[in-house]
VEXKE-97800 format. One record per residue (C-alpha): x, z, y; residue number from 1. Coordinates in pm, 1 decimal, always signed. Layout:
<rs>
((X, Z, Y), NUM) ...
</rs>
This chain:
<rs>
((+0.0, +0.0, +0.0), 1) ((+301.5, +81.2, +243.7), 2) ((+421.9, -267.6, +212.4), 3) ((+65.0, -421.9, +240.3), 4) ((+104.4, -222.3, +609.3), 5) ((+469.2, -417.5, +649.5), 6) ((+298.9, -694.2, +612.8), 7) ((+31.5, -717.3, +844.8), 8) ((+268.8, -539.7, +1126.3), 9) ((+484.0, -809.0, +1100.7), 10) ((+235.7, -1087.7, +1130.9), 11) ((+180.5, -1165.8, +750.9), 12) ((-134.7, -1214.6, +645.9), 13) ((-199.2, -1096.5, +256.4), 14) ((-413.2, -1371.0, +82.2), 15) ((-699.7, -1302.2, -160.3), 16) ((-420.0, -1331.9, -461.8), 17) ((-186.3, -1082.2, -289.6), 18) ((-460.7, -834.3, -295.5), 19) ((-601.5, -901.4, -665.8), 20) ((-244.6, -814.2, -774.3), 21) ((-263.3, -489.8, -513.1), 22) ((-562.1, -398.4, -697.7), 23) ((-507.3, -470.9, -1034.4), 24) ((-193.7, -277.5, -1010.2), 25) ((-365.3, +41.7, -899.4), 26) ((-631.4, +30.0, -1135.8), 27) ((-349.3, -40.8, -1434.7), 28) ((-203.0, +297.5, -1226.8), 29) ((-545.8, +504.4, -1263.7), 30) ((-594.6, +455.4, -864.7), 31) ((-935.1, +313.6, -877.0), 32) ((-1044.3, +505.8, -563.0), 33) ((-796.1, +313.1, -341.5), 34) ((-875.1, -22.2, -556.6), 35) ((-1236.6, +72.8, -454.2), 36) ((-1105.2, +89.5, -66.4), 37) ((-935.1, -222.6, -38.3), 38) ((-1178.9, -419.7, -210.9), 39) ((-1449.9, -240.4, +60.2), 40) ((-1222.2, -344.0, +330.2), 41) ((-1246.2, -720.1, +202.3), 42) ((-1589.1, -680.0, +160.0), 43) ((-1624.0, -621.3, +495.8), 44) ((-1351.6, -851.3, +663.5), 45) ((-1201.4, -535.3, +848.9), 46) ((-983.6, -800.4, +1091.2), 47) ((-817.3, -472.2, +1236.0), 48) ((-659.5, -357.1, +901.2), 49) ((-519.7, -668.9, +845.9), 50) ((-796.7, -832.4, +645.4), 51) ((-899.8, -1210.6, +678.5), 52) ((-976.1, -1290.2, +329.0), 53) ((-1299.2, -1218.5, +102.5), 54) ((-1295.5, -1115.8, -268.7), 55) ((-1344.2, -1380.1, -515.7), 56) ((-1466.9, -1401.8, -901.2), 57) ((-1081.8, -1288.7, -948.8), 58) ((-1098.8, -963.2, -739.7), 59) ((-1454.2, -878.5, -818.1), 60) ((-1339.9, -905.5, -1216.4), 61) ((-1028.8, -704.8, -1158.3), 62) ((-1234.1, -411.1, -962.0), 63) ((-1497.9, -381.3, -1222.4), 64) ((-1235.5, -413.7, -1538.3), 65) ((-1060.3, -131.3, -1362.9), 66) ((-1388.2, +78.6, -1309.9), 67) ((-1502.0, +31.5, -1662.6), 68) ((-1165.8, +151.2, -1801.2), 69) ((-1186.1, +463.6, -1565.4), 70) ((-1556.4, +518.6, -1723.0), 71) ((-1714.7, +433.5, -1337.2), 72) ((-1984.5, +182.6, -1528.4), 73) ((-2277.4, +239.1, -1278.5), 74) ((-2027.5, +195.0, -973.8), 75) ((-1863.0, -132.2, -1179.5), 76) ((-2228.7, -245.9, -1214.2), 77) ((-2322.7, -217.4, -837.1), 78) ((-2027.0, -445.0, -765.1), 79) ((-2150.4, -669.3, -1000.0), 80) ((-2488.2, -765.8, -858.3), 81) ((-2304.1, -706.3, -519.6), 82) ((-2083.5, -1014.8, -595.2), 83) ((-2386.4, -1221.3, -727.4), 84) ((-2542.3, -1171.0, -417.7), 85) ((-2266.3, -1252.3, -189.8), 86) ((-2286.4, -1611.0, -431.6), 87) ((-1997.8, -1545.8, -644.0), 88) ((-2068.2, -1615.3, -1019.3), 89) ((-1965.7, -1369.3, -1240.7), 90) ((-1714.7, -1602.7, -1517.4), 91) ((-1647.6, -1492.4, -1900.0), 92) ((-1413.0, -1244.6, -1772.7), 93) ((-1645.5, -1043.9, -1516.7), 94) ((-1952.5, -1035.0, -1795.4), 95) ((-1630.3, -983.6, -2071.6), 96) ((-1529.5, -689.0, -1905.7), 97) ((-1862.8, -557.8, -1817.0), 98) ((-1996.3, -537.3, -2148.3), 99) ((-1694.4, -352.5, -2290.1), 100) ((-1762.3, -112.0, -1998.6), 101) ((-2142.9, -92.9, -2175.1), 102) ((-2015.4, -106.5, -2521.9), 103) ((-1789.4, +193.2, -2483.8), 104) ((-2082.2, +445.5, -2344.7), 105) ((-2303.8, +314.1, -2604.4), 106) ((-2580.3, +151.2, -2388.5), 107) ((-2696.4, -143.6, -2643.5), 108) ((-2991.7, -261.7, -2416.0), 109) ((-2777.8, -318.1, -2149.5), 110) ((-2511.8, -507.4, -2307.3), 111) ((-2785.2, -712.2, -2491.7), 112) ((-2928.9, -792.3, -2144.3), 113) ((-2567.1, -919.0, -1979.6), 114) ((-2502.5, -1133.7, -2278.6), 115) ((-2839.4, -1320.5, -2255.2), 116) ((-2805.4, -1353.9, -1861.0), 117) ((-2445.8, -1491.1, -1959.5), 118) ((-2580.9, -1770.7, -2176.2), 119) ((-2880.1, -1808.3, -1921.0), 120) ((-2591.3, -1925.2, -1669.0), 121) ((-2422.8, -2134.6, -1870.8), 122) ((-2120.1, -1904.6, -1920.8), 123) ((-1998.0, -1985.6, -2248.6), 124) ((-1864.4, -1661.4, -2456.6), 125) ((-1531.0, -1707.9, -2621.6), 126) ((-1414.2, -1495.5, -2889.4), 127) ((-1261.8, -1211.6, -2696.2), 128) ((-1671.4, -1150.3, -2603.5), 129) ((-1798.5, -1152.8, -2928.7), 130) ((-1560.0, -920.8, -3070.0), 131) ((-1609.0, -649.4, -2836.6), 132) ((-1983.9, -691.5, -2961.9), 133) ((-1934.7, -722.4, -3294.9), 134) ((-1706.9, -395.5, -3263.3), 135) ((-1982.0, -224.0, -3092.9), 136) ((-2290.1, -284.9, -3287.8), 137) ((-2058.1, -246.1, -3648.5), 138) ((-1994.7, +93.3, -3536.2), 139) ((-2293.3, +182.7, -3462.9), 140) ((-2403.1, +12.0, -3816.6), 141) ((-2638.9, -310.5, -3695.7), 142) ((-2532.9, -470.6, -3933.4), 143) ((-2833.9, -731.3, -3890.5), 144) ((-2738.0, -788.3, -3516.3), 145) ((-2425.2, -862.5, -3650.0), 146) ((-2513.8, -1127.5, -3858.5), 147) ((-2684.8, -1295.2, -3619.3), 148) ((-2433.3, -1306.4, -3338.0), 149) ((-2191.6, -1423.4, -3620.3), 150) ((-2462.0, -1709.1, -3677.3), 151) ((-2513.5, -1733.2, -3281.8), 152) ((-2062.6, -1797.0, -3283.0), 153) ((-2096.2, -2072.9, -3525.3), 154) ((-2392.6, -2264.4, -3324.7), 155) ((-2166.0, -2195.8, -3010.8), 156) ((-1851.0, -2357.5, -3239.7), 157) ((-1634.1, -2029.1, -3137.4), 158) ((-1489.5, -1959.1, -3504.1), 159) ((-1445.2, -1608.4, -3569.4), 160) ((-1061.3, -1500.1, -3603.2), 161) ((-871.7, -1275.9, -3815.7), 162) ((-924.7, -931.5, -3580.5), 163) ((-1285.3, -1019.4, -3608.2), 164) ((-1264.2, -1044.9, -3983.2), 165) ((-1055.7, -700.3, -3927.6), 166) ((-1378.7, -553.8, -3718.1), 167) ((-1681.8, -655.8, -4011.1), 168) ((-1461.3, -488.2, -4259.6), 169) ((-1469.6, -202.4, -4086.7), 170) ((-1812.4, -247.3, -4020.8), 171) ((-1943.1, -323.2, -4358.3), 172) ((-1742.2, -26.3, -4486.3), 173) ((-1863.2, +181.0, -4222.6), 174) ((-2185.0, +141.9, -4367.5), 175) ((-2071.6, +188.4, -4756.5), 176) ((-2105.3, -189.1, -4887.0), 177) ((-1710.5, -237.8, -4935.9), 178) ((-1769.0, -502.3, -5179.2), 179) ((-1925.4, -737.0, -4890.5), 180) ((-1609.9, -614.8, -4703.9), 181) ((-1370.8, -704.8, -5021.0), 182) ((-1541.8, -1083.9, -5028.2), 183) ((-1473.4, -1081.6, -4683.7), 184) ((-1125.1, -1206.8, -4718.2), 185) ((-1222.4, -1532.8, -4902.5), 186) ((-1377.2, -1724.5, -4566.8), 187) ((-1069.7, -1564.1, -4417.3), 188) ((-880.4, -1791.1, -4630.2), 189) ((-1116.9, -2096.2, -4599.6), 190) ((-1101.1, -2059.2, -4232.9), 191) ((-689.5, -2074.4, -4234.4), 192) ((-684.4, -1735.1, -4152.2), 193) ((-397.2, -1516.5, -4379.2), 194) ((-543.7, -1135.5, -4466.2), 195) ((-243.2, -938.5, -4293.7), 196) ((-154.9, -568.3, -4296.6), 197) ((-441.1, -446.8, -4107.3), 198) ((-706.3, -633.8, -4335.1), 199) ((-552.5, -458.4, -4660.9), 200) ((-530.5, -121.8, -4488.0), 201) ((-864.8, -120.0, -4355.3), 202) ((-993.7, -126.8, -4736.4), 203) ((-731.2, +81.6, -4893.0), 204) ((-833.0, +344.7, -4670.3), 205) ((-1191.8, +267.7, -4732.7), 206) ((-1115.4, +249.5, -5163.3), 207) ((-912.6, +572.9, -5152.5), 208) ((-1229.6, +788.5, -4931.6), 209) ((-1452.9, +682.2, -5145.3), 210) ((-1193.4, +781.1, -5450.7), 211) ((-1164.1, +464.8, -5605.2), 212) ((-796.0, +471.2, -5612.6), 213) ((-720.9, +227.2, -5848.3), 214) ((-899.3, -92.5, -5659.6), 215) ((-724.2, +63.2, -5331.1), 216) ((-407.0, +17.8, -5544.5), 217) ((-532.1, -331.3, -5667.6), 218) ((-509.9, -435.5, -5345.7), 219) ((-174.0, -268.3, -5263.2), 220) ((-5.2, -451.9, -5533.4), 221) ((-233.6, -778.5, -5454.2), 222) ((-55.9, -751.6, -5064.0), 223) ((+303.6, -732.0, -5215.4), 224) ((+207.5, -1051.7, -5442.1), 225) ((+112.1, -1215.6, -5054.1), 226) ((+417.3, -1100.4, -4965.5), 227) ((+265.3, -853.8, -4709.0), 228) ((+494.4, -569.2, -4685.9), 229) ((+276.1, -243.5, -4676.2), 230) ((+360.9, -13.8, -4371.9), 231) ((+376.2, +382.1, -4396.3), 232) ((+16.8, +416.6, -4308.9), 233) ((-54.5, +199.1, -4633.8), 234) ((+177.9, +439.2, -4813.4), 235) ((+38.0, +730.4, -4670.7), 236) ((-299.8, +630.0, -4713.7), 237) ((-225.5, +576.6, -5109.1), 238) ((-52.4, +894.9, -5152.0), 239) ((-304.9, +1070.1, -4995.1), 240) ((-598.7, +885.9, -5188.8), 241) ((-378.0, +1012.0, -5506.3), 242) ((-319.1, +1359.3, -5417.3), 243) ((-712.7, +1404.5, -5365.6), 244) ((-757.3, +1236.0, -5668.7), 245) ((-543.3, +1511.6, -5840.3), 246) ((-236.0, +1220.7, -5955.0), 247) ((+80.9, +1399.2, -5800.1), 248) ((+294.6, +1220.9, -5997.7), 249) ((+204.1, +900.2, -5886.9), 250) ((+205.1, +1006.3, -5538.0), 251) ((+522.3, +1145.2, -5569.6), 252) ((+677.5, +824.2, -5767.5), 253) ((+524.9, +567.3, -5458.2), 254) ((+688.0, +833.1, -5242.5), 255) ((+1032.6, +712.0, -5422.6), 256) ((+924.1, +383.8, -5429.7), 257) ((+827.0, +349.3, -5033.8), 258) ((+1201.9, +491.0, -4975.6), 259) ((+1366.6, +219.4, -5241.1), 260) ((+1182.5, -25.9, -5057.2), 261) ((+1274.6, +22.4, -4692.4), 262) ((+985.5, +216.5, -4576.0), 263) ((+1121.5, +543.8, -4402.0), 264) ((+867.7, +848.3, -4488.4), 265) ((+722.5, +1013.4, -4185.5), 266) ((+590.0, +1386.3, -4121.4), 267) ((+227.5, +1238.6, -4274.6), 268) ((+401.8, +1174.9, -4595.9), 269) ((+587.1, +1525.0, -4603.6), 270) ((+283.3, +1711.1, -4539.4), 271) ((+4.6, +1531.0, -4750.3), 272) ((+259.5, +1557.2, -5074.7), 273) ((+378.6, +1970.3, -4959.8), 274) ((-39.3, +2000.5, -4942.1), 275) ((-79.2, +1823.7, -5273.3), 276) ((+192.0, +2006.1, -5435.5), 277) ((+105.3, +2385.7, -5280.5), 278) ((-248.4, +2358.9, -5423.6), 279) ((-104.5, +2319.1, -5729.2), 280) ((+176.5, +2603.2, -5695.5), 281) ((+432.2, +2373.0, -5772.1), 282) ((+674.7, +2586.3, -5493.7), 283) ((+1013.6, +2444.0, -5609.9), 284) ((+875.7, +2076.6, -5569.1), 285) ((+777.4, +2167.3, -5204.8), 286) ((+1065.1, +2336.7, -5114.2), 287) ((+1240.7, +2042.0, -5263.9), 288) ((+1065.0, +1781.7, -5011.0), 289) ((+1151.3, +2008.4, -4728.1), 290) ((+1484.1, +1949.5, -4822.1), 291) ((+1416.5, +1595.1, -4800.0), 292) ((+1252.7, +1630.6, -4493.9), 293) ((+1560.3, +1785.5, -4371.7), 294) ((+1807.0, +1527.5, -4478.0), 295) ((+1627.4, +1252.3, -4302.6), 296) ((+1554.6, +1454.6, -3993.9), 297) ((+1213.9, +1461.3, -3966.5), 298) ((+1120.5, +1739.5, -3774.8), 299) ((+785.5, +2012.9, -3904.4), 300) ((+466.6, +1948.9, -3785.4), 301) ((+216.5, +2263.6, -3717.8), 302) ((+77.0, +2224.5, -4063.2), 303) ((+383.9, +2112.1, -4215.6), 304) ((+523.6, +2505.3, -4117.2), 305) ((+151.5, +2660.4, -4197.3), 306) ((+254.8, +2494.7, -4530.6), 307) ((+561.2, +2690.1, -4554.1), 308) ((+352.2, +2993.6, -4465.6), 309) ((+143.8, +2979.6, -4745.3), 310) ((+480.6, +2873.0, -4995.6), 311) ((+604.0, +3251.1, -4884.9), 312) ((+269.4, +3387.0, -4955.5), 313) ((+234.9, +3265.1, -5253.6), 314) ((+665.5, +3278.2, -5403.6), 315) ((+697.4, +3567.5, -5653.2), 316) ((+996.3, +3657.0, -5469.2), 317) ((+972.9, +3629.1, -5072.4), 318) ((+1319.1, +3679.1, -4994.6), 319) ((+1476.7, +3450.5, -5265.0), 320) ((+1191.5, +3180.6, -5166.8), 321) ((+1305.2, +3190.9, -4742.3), 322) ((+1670.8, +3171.8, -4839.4), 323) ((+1642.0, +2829.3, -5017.9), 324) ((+1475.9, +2682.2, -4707.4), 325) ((+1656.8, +2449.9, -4553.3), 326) ((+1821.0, +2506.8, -4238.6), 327) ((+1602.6, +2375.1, -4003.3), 328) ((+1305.4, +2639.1, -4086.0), 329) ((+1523.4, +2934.7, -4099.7), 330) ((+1760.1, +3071.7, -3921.0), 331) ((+2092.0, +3170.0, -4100.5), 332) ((+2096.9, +3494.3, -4161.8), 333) ((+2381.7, +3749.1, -4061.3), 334) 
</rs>
């Protein structure tokens, strides 16, 4: 703002693209308020600030992206009819942004109504659009309004890509019917779209909830065939599917078999195996992967040291039990 002062006391005038960037940089900086001044001051032409230049579709869609994301929807919806009525048209981004303002506090009605009054005038959604909706109304399990917007994309000849085939997994697992999720990643295919990391976590988590482990490790060994390598939330995901499901040793041999293959273990790992482990009073394995833990400095989380609480409580011997700690939980002793 001190420079956009320089400016005009040295004769320069700031165009409408100078102050879109001025705005969209305070709103990116969480200072809507001023955003909310400067665009007022354009608004109004103040000549004696400095201002010669009106907002356009630009600066109207940067102010209400920026109130949306500060959870001002009312406010970003005021300046929305405001610029209709100064005979700006709102473009894909304005009604883009507005809905995801809408879609994030849940109001279904009105996001319904901006996306018909977006095809009314002619504003063609692109796929950015749709998959805020699609997000929306899968969370909030419409499934049926899903379909049809999916049928509404193809009649518009916007083809659904691979984040939206991420989103109506999520969506149809959301809602318990996996196995529509699972067939999910055949049109995938069809469409040239390749299931990536995301797609196979999405149901591995969904498999191992639900305690069907060994389809969630179907599809872990299916991604390695597709030569997908699985991240540590896939790993930690399995491991914790197969602690709940009471198969320790298997956790604990993908826990080997995550380090052989490159994948570093994080405090997750540690302290779903220690929890796995400790309900089973197997104390010297636990102590054993905070040994681990140790060696590959990964630091204790809160429940990774109410874990070793509960290993003291429950050792025969305290004393003996705190003095094979490793170093980083104890304090050497004089």
């Amino acid at each position: 703002m001190e420079l956009l002062k320089k400016m005009v006391a040295v004769g320069c005038r700031p165009d409408v693209i100078t102050y879109g960037t001025l705005m969209d940089g305070l709103c990116q900086t969480r200072n809507v308020s001023v955003a909310i001044k400067l665009h007022e001051e354009m608004a109004k032409g103040k000549e004696e600030s400095g201002v010669t230049c009106r907002p356009d579709v630009v600066t109207y869609s940067t102010i209400i992206d920026g109130l949306c994301k500060a959870g001002l929807i009312e406010k970003a919806r005021q300046l929305f009819f405001e610029m209709k009525s100064s005979g700006i048209s709102p473009n894909i981004v304005t009604y883009t942004v507005l809905i995801y303002g809408f879609c994030r506090v849940g109001d279904w009605e009105i996001v319904k109504s901006l996306f018909i009054s977006m095809m009314d005038q002619g504003v063609q959604p692109c796929v950015v659009t749709f998959s805020v909706v699609i997000d929306f109304l899968c969370k909030e399990g419409k499934l049926d309004e899903v379909n049809r917007l999916l049928q509404l994309m193809v009649q518009q000849g916007v083809e659904p890509d691979a984040y939206i085939y991420s989103i109506l997994m999520n969506g149809y697992c959301l809602a318990g019917r996996i196995g529509y999720a699972r067939e999910l990643f055949d049109p995938m295919t069809r469409e040239g779209y390749r299931a990536d990391v995301v797609s196979y976590t999405t149901l591995i988590n969904w498999f191992c909830k639900n305690k069907i482990v060994n389809k969630a490790l179907s599809l872990y060994q299916e991604m390695i065939s597709e030569g997908i390598r699985p991240d540590v939330i896939v790993y930690n995901t399995l491991i914790n599917g197969l602690c709940n499901s009471g198969e320790l040793e298997k956790a604990n041999e993908l826990f080997s078999y995550m380090e052989e293959k490159g994948c570093a273990p994080n405090e997750v790992t540690f302290g779903t195996l220690m929890f796995g482990f400790l309900e089973n009073d197997n104390i010297p394995k636990v102590v054993e992967l905070l040994h681990k833990m140790a060696e590959r400095n990964v630091k204790p989380t809160e429940f990774i040291m109410s874990l070793v609480m509960q290993l003291l409580m429950k050792a025969e011997n305290y004393y003996e039990c705190l003095n094979q700690l490793p170093q980083f939980l104890v304090q050497k002793r004089n």
